[in-house]
Biotite code that builds the C-alpha atoms (Angstrom):
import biotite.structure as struc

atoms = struc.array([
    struc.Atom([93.184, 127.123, 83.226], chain_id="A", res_id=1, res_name="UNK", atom_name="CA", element="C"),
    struc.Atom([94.559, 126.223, 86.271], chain_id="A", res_id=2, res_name="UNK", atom_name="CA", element="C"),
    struc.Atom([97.683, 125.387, 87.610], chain_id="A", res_id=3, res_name="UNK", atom_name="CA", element="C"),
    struc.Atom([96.779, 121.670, 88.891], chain_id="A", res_id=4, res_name="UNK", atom_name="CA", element="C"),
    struc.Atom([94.744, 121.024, 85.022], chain_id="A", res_id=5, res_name="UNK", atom_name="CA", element="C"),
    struc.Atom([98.193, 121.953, 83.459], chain_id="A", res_id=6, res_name="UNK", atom_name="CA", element="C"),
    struc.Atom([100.713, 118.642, 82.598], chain_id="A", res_id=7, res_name="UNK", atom_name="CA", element="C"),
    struc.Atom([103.905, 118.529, 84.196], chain_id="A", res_id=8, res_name="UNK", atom_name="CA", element="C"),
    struc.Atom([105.676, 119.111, 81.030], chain_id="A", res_id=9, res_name="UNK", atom_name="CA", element="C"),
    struc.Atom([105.568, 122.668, 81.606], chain_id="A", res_id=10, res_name="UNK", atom_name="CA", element="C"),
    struc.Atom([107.883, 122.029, 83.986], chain_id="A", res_id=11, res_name="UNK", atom_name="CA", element="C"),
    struc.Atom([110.292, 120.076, 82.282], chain_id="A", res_id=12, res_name="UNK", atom_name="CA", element="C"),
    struc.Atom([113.806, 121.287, 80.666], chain_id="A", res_id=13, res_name="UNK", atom_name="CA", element="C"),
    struc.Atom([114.524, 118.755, 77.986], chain_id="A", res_id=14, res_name="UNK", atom_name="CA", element="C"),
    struc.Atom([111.333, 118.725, 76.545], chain_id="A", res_id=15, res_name="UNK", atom_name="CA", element="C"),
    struc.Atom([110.438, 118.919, 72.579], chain_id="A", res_id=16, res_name="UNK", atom_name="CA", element="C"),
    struc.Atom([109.322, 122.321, 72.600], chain_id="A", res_id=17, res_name="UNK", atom_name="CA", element="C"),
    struc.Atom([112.042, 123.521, 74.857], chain_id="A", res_id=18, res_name="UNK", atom_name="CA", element="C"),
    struc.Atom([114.748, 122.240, 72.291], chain_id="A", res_id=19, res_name="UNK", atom_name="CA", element="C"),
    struc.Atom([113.286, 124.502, 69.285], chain_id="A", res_id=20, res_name="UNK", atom_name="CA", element="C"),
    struc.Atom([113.141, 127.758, 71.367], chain_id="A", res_id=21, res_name="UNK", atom_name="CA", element="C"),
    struc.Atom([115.592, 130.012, 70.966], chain_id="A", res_id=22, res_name="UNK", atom_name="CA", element="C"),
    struc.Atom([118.242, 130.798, 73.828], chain_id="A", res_id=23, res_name="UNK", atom_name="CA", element="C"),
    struc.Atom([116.160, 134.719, 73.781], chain_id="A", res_id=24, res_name="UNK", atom_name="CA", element="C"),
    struc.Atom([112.935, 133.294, 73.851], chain_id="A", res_id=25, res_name="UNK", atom_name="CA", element="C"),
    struc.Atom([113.966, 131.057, 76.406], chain_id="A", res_id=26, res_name="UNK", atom_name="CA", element="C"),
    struc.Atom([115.122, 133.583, 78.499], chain_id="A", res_id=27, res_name="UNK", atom_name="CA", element="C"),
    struc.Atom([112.113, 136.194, 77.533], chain_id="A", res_id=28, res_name="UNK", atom_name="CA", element="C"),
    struc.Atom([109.495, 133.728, 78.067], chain_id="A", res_id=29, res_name="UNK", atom_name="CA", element="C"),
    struc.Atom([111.244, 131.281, 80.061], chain_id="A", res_id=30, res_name="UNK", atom_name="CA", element="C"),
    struc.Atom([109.654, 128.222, 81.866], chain_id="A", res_id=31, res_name="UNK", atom_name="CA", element="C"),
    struc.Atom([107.857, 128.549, 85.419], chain_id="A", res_id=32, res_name="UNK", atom_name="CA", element="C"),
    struc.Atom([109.893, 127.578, 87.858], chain_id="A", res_id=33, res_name="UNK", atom_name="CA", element="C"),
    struc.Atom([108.303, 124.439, 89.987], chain_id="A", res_id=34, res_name="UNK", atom_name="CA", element="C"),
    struc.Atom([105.772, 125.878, 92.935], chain_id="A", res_id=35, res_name="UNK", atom_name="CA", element="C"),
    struc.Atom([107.402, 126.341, 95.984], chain_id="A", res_id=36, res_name="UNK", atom_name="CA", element="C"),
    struc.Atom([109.086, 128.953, 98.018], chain_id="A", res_id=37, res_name="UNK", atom_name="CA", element="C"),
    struc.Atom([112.898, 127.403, 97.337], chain_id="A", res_id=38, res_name="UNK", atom_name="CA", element="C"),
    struc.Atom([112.076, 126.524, 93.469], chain_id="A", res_id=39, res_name="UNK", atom_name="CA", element="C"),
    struc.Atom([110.820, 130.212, 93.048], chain_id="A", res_id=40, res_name="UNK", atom_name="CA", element="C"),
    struc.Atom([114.179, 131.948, 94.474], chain_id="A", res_id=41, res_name="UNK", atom_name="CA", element="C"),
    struc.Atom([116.314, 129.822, 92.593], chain_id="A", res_id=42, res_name="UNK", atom_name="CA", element="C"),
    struc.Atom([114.833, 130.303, 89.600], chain_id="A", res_id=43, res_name="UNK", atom_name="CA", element="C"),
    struc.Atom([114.812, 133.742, 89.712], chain_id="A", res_id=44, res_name="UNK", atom_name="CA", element="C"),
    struc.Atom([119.074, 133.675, 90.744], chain_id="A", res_id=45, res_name="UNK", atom_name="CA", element="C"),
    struc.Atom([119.914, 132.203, 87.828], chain_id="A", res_id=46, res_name="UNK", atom_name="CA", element="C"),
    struc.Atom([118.624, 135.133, 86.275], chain_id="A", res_id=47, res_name="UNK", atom_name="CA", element="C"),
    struc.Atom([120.299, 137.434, 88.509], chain_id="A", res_id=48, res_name="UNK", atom_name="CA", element="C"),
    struc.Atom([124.126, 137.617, 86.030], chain_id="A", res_id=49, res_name="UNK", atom_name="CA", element="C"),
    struc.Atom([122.063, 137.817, 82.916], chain_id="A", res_id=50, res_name="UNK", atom_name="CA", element="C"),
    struc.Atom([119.881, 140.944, 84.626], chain_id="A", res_id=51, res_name="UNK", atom_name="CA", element="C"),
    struc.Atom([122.919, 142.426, 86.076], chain_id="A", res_id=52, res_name="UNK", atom_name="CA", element="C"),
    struc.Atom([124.796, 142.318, 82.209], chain_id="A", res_id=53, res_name="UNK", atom_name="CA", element="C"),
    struc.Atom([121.766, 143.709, 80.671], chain_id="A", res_id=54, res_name="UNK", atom_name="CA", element="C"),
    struc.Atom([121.562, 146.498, 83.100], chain_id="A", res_id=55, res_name="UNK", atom_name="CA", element="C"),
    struc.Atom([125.182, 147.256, 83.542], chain_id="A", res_id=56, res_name="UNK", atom_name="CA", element="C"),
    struc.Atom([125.382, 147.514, 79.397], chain_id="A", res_id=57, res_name="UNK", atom_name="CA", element="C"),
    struc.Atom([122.396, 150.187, 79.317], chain_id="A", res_id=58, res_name="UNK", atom_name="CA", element="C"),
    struc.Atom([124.292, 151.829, 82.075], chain_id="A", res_id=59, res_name="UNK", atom_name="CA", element="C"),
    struc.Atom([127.559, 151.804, 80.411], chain_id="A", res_id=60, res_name="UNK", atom_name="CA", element="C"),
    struc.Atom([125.769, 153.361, 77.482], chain_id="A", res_id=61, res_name="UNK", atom_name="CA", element="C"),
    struc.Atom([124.084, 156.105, 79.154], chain_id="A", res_id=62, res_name="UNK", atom_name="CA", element="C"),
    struc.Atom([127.428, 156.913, 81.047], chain_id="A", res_id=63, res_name="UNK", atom_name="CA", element="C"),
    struc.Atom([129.553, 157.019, 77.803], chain_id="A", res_id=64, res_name="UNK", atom_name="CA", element="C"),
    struc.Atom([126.738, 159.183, 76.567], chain_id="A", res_id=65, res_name="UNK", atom_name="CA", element="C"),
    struc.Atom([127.164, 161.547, 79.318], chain_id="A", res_id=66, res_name="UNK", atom_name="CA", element="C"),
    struc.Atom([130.896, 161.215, 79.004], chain_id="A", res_id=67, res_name="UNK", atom_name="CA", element="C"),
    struc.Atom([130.091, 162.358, 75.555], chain_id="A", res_id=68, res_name="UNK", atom_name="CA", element="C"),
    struc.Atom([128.109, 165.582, 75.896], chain_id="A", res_id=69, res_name="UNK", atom_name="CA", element="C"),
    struc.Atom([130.294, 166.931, 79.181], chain_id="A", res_id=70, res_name="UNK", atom_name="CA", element="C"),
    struc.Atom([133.619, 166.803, 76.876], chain_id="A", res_id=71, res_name="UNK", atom_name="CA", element="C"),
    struc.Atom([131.376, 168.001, 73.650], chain_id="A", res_id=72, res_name="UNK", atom_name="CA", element="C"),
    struc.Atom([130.624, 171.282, 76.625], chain_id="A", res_id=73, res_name="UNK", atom_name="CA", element="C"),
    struc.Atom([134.348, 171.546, 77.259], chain_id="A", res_id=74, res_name="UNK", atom_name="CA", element="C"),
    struc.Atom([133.918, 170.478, 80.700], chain_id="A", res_id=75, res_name="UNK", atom_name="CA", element="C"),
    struc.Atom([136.734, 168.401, 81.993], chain_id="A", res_id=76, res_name="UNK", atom_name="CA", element="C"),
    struc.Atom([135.677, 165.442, 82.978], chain_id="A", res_id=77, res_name="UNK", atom_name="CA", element="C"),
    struc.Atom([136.984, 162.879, 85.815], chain_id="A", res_id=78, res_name="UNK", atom_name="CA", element="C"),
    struc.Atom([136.559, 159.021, 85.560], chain_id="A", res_id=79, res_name="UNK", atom_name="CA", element="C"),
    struc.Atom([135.513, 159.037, 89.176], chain_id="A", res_id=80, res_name="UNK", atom_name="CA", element="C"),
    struc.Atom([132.645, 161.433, 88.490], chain_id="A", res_id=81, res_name="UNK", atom_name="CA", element="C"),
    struc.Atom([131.053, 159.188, 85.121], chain_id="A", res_id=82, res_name="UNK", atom_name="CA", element="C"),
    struc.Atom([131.156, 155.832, 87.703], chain_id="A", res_id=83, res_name="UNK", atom_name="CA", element="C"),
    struc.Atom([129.796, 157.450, 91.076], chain_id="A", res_id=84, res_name="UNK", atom_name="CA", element="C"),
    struc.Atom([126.218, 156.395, 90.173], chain_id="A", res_id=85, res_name="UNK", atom_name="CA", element="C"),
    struc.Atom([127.036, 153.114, 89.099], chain_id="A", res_id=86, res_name="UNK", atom_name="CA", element="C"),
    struc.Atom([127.132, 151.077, 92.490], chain_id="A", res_id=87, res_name="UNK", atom_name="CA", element="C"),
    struc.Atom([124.373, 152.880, 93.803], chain_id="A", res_id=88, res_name="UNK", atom_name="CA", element="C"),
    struc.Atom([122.181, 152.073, 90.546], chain_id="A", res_id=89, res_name="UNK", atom_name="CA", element="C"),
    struc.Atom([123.500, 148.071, 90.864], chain_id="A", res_id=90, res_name="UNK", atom_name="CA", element="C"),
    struc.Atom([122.382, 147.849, 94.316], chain_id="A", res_id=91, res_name="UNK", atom_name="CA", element="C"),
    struc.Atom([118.908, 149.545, 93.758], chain_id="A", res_id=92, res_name="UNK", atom_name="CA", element="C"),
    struc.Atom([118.429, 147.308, 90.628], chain_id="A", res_id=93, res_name="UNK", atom_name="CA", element="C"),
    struc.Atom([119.360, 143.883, 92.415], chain_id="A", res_id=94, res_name="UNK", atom_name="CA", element="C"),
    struc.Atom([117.079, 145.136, 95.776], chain_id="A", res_id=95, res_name="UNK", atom_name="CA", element="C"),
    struc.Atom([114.331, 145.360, 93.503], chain_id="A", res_id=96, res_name="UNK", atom_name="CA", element="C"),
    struc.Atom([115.040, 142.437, 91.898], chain_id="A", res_id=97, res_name="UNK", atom_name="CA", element="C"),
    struc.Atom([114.772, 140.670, 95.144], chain_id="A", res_id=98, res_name="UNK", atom_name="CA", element="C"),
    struc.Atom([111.193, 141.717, 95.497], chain_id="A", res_id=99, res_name="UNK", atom_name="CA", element="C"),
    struc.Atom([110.434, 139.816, 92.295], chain_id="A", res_id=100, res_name="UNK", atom_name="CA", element="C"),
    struc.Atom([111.012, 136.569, 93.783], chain_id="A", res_id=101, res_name="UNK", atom_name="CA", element="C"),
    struc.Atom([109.172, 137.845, 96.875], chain_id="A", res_id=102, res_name="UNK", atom_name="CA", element="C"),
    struc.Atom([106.162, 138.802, 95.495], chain_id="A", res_id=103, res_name="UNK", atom_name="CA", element="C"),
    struc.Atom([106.143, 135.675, 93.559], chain_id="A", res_id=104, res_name="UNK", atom_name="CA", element="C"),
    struc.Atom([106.525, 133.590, 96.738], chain_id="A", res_id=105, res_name="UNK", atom_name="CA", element="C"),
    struc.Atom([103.931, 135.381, 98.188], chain_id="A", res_id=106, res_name="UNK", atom_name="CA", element="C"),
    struc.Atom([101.512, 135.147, 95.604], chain_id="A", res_id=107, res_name="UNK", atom_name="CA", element="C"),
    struc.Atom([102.059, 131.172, 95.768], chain_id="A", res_id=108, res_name="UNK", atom_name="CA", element="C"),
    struc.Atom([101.589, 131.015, 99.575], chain_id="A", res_id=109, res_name="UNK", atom_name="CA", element="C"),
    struc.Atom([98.300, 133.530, 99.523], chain_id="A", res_id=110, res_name="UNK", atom_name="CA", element="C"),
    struc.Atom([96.790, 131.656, 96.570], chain_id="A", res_id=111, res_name="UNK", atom_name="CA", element="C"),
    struc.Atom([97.829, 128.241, 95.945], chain_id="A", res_id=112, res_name="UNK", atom_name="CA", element="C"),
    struc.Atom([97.805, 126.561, 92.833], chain_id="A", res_id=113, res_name="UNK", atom_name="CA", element="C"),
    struc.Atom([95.014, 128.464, 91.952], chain_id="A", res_id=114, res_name="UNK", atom_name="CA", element="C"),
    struc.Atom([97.396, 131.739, 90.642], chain_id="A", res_id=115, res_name="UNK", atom_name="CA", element="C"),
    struc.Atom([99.563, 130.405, 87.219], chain_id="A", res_id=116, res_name="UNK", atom_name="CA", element="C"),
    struc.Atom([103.335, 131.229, 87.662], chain_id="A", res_id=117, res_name="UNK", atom_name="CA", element="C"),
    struc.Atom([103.814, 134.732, 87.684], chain_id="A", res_id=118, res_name="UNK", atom_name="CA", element="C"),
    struc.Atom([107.355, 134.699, 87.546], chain_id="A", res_id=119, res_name="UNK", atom_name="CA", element="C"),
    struc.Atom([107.797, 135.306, 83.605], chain_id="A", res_id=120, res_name="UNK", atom_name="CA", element="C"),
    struc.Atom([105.887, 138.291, 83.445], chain_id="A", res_id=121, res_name="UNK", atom_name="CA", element="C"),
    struc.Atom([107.194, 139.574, 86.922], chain_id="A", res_id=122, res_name="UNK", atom_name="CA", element="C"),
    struc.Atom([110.949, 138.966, 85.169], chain_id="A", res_id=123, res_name="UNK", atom_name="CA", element="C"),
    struc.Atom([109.823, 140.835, 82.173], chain_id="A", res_id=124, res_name="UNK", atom_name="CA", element="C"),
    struc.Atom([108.433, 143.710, 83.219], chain_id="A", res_id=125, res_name="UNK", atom_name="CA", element="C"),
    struc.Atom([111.197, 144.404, 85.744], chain_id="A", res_id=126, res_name="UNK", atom_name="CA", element="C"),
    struc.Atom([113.552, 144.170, 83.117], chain_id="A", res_id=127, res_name="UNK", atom_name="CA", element="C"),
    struc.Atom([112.146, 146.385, 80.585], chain_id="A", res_id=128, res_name="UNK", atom_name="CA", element="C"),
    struc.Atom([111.621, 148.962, 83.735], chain_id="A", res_id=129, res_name="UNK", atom_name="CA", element="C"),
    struc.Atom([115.680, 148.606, 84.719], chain_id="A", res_id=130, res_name="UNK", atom_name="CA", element="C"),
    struc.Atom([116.688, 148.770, 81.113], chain_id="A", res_id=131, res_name="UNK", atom_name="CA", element="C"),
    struc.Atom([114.329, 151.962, 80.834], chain_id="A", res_id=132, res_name="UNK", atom_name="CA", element="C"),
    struc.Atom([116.043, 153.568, 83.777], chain_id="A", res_id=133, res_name="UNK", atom_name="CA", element="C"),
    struc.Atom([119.333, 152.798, 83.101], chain_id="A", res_id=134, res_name="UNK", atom_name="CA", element="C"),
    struc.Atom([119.099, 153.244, 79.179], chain_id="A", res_id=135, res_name="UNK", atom_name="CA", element="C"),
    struc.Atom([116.144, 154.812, 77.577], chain_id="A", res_id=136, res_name="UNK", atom_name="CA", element="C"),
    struc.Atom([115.565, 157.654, 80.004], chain_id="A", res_id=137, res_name="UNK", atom_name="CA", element="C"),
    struc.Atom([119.271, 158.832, 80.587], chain_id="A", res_id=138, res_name="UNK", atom_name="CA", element="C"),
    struc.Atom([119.361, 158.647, 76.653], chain_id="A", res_id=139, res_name="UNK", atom_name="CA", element="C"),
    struc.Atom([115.917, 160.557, 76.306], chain_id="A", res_id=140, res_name="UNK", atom_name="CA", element="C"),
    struc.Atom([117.260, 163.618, 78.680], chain_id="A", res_id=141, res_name="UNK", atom_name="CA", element="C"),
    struc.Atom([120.529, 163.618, 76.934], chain_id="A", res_id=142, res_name="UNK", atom_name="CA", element="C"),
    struc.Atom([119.299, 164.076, 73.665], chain_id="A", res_id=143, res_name="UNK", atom_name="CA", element="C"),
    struc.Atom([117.111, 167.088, 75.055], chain_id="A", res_id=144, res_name="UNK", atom_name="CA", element="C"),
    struc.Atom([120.500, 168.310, 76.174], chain_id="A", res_id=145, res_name="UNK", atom_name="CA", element="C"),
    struc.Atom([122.557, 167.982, 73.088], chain_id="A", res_id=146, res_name="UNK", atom_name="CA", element="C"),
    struc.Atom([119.623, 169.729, 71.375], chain_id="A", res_id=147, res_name="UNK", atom_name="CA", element="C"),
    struc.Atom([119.378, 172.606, 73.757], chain_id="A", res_id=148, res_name="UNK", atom_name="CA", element="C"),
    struc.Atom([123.659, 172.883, 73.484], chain_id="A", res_id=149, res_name="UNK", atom_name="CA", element="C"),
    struc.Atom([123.413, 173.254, 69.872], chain_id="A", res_id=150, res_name="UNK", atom_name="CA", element="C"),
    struc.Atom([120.846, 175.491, 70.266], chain_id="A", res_id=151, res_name="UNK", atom_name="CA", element="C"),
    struc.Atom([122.746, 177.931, 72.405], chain_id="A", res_id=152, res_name="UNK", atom_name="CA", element="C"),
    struc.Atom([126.171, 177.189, 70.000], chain_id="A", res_id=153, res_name="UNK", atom_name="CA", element="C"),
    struc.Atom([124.018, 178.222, 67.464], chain_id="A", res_id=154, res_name="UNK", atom_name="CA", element="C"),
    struc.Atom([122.272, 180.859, 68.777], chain_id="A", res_id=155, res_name="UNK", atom_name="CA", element="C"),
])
């Protein structure tokens, strides 16, 4: 289907099917924003806080997780060292959010109305990436190191 078949509905807030949606779905598997270059970055910024929460939480996890397993070591451990990586990882995570938008933009300007919104699944995928970085691999190496400290306690 293409994008100039599709009804305008799609791109409207307050309709029917947009009232029974959850407030997850909604964000999940959110509306299009309209097509052009202005429609596509604002879209995408009011998704910026919700991104950065969902990030920083994972983060805060993983950090607290590390916190964890240095004091479970009997290494002392300084509040300054747990948050060096934090500003770093925030400012990586919001560049490459920027290139969502971007690439959106520019898939609009190469190909028209002929490409559907990409936008959704560009948001998605970005998110599931950040939350794996920040979250599910810190949590997937710790684990390998609590097992391999029990090991040697044991051992």
């Amino acid at each position: 289907m293409r994008l100039t078949d599709m009804p305008l509905s799609i791109f409207k807030a307050d309709s029917e099917e947009s009232r029974s949606r959850s407030a997850l779905a909604d964000f999940l598997y959110p509306r299009p924003a309209r097509r052009t270059v202005g429609a596509i970055f604002k879209w995408w910024e009011r998704r910026r806080l919700a991104y950065n929460a969902i990030i920083s939480v994972g983060g805060a996890v993983s950090l607290s997780g590390l916190w964890l397993m240095l004091l479970l070591q009997g290494n002392s451990v300084s509040l300054a060292f747990i948050l060096t990586p934090v500003i770093p990882v925030l400012l990586a995570a919001n560049a490459c959010y920027t290139l969502g938008p971007i690439v959106e933009s520019l898939a609009h300007k190469l190909w028209g109305r002929e490409v559907l919104p990409i936008g959704p699944h560009l948001f998605r995928a970005g998110l599931i990436f950040s939350v794996g970085l920040t979250l599910v691999l810190p949590m997937i190496l710790l684990g390998f190191q609590l097992v391999v400290w029990v090991l040697r306690v044991l051992v």
